[in-house]
TORVO-516298 format. One line per field, with one value per residue: residue number from 1; residue in one letter; x, y, z of N, C-alpha, C, O in turn. Coordinates in steps of 0.001 Angstrom, whole numbers. Layout:
REM residues N
num: NUM,...
residu: A,...
neast: X,...
nnorth: Y,...
nup: Z,...
caeast: X,...
canorth: Y,...
caup: Z,...
ceast: X,...
cnorth: Y,...
cup: Z,...
oeast: X,...
onorth: Y,...
oup: Z,...
REM end
This chain:
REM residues 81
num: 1,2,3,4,5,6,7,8,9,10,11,12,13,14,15,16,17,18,19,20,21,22,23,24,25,26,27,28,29,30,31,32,33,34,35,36,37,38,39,40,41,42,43,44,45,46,47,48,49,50,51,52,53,54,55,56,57,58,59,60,61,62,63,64,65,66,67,68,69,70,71,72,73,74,75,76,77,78,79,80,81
residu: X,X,X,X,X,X,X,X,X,X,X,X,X,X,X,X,X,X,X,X,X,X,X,X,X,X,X,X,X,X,X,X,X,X,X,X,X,X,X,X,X,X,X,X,X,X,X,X,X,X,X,X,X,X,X,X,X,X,X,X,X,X,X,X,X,X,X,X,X,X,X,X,X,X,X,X,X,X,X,X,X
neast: 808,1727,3346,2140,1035,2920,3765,1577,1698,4164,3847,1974,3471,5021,3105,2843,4781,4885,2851,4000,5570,4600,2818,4796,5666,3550,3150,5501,5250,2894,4073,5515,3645,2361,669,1431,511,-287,-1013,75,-945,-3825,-7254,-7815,-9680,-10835,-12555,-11545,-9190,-5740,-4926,-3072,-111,258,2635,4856,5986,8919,9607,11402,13212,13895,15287,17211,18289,18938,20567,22628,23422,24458,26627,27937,28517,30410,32263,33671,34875,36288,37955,39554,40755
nnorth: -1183,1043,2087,2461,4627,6226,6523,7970,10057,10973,11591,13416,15133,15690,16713,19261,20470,20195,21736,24292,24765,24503,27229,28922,28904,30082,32687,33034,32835,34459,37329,37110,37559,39408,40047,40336,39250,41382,44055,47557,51022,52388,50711,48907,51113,52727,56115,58470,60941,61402,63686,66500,68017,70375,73335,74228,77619,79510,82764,85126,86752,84296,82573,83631,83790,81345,80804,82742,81639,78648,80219,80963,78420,77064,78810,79182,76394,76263,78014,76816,74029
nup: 0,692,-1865,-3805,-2977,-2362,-5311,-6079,-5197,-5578,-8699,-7840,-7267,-9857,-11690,-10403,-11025,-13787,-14539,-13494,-15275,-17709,-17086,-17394,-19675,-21038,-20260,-22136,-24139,-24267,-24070,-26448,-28101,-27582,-25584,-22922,-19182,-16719,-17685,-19064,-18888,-20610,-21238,-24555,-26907,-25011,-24012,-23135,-23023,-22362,-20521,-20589,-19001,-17193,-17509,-15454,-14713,-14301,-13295,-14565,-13307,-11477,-13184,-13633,-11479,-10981,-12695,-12019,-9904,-10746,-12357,-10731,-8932,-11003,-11423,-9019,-9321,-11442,-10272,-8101,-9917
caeast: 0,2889,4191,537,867,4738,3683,324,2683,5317,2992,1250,4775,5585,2206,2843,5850,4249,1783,4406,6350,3314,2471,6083,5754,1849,3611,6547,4095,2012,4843,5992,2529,1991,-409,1676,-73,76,-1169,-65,-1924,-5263,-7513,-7795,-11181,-11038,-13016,-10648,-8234,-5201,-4943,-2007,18,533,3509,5424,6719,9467,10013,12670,13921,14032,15949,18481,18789,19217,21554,23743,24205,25364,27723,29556,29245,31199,33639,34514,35539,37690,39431,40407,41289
canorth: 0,2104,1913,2947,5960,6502,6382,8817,11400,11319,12207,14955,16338,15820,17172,20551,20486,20108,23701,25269,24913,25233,28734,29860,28905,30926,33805,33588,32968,36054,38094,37557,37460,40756,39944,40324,40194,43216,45694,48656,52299,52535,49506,49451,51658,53893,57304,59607,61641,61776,65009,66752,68292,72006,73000,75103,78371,80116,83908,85447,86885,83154,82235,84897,83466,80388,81154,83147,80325,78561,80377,80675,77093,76868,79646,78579,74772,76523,78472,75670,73855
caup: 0,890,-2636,-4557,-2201,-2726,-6889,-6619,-4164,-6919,-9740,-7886,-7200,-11475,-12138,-10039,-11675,-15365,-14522,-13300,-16150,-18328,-17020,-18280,-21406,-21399,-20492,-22755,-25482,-24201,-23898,-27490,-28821,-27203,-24729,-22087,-18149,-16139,-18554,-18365,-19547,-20599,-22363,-25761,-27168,-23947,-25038,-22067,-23629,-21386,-19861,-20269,-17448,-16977,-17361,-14448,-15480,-13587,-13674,-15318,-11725,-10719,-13536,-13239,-9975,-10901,-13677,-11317,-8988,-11261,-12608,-9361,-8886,-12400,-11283,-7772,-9585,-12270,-9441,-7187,-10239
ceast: 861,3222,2999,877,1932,4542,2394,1371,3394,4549,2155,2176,4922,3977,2417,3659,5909,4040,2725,5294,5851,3240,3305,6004,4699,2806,4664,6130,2894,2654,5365,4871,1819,659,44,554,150,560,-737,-794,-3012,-5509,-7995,-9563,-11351,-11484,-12157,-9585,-6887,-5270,-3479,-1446,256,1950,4504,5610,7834,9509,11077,13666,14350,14860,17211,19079,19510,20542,22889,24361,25274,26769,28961,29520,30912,32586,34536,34922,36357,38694,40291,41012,42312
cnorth: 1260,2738,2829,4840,6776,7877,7681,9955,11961,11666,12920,15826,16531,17116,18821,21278,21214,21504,24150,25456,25623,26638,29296,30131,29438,31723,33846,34069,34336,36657,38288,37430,39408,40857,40419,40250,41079,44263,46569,50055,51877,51429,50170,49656,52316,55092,58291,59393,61783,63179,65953,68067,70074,72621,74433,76207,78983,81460,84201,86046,85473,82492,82708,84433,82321,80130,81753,82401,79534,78491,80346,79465,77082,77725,78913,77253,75790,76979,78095,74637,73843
cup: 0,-1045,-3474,-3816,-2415,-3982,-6966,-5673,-5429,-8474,-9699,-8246,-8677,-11986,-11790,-10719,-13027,-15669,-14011,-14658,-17345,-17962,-17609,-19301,-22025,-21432,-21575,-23495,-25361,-25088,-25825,-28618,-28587,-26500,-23551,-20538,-17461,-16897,-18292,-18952,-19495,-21182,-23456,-25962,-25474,-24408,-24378,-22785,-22468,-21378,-19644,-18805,-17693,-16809,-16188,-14899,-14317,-14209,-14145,-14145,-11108,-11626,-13742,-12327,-10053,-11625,-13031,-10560,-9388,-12038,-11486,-8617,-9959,-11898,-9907,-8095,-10683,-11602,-8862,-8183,-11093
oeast: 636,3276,3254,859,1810,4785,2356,1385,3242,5339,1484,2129,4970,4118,2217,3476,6523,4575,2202,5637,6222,3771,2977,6168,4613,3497,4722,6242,2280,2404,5524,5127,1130,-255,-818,-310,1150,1568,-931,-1432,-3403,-4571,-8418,-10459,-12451,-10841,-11924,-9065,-7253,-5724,-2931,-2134,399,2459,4557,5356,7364,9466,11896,14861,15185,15425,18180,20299,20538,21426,24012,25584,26420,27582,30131,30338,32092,33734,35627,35430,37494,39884,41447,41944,43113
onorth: 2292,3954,4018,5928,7980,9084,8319,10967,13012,12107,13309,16791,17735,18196,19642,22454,22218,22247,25244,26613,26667,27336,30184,31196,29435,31729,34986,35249,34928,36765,39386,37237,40186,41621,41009,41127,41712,44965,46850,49637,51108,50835,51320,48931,52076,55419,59211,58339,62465,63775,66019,68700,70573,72302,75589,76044,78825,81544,83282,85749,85520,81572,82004,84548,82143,79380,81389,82361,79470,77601,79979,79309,77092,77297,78344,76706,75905,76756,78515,74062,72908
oup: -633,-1226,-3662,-4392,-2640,-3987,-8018,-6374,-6053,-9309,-10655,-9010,-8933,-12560,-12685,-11033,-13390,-16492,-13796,-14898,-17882,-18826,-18396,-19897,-23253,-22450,-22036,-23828,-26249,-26288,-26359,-29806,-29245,-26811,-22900,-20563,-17800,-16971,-17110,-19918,-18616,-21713,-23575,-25528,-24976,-25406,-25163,-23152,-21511,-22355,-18543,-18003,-18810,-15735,-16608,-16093,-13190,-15436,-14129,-14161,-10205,-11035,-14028,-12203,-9400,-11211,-13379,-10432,-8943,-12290,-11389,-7710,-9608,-12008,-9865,-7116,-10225,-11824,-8810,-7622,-11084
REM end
């Protein structure tokens, strides 16, 4: 009896084995079918338009500013080297 039990153990374990292997080979086959899972963006025939973003502006005082910084980053490394 042992042995029956051994033999159905050992061919669940092959079987788990089998589907796991199986699933790989779904996804590979997604993946180069272009199915991929874990969509990502919108689904296809969505009527929403993305929304685009707004875009910051800085002042021209703030870029002055920023511009000056920089330069005396830039200067204080040419001086020391």
């Amino acid at each position: 009896m042992d042995d029956v039990q051994n033999a159905v153990a050992g061919l669940k374990r092959a079987e788990r084995e089998v589907l796991a292997q199986l699933t790989g080979i779904r996804a590979a086959l997604a993946a180069l079918v272009g199915r991929a899972t874990g969509r990502r963006g919108r689904r296809p025939g969505t009527k929403n338009k993305p929304v685009a973003r707004k875009r910051r502006k800085l002042s021209a005082k703030a870029r002055a500013a920023i511009s000056a910084a920089q330069k005396a980053r830039w200067a204080k490394l040419k001086k020391s080297a």
